[in-house]
C-alpha positions as CSV (number, residue, x, y, z in Angstrom):
1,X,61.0,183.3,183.3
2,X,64.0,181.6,185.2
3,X,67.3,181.7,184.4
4,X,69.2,178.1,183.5
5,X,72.0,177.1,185.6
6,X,74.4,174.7,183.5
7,X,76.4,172.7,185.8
8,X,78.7,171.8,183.4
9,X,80.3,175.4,182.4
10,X,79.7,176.4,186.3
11,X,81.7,173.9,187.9
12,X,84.9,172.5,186.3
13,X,85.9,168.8,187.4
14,X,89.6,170.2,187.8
15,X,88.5,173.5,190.2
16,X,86.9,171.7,192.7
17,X,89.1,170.6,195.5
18,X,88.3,167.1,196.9
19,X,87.2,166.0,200.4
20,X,91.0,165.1,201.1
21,X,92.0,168.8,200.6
22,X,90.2,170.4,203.5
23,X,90.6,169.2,207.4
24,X,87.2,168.8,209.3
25,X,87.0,169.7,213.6
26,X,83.8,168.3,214.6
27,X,84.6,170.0,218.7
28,X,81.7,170.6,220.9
29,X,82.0,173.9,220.8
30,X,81.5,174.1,217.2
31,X,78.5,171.9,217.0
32,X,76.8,174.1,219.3
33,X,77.4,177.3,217.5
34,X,76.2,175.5,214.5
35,X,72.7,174.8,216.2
36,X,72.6,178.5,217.1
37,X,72.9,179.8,214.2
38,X,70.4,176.9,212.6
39,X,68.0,178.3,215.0
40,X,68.6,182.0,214.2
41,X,68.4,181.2,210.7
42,X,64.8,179.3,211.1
43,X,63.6,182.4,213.6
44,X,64.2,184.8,210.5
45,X,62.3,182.2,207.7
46,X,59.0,183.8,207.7
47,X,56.3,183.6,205.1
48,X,55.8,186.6,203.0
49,X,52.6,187.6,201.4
50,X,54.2,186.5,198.4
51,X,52.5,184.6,195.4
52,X,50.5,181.5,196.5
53,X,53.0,179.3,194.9
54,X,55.7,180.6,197.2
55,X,56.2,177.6,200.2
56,X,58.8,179.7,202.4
57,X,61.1,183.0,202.3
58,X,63.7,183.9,204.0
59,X,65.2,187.2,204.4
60,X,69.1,187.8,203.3
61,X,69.2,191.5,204.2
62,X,69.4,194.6,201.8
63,X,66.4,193.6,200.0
64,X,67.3,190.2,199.3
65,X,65.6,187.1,199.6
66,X,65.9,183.1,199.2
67,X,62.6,181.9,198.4
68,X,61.3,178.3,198.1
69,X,58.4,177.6,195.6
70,X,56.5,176.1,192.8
71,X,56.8,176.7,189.6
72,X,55.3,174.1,186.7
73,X,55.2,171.2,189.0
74,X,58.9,171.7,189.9
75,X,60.3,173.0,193.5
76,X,62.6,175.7,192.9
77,X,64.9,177.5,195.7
78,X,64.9,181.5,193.9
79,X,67.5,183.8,195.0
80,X,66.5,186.7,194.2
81,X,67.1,190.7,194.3
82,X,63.4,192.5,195.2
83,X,62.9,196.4,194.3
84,X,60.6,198.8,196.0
85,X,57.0,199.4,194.3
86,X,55.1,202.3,195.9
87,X,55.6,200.5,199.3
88,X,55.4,196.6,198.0
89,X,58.7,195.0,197.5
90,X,58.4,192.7,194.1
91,X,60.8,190.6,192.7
92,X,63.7,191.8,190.2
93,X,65.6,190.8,187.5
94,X,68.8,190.0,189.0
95,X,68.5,186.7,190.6
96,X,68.7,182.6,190.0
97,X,65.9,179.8,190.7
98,X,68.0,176.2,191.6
99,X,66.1,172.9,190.9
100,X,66.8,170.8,194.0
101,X,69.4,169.2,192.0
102,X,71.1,172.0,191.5
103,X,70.6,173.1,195.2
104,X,72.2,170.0,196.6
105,X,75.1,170.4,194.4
106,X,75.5,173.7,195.4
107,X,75.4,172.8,198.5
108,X,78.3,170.4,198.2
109,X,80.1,172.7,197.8
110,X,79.3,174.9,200.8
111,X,82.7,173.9,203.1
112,X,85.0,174.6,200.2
113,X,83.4,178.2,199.8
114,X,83.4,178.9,203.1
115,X,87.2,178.3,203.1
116,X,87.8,180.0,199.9
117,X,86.3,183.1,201.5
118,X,87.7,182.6,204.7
């Protein structure tokens, strides 16, 4: 039903720049955009009438969503691509459900793709 993630063919040892490669600014400034944007980001979570294993949405735009829920015991983050039926938006195939392992690695990595993309 969910796709697996294999860490080990998705991140290569020798691709992923270290800590010492990237500069970090903690100013004042920056701190407080980063709260704004925390709060912005926590004023669009909302829950969906979703399945009653689904904890928390939140909406990514263009009929997109990252969803926190349950799934065999396990908490799962689920990005995921919805589709429009007769009205009801229902999840599609394209997409990927994280364990939490997988989501705190990812998010390891979040500084690095922000400057990759930058």
């Amino acid at each position: 039903l969910f796709p697996t993630f294999h860490s080990s063919s998705f991140f290569m040892a020798e691709n992923i720049p270290s800590d010492d490669d990237f500069e970090v600014s903690t100013t004042t400034a920056g701190k407080r955009k980063e709260e704004k944007e925390k709060e912005e980001h926590e004023t669009k979570r909302k829950k969906v009438g979703g399945a009653d294993n689904d904890i928390a949405t939140f909406e990514l735009g263009n009929k997109r969503r990252a969803t926190v829920r349950t799934f065999k015991g396990r908490t799962l983050i689920d990005l995921r691509e919805y589709y429009d039926d007769g009205g009801t938006l229902k999840p599609g195939r394209k997409g990927i459900a994280l364990t939490l392992d997988q989501w705190k690695k990812l998010k390891e990595f979040v500084d690095a793709i922000d400057k990759a993309v930058a």
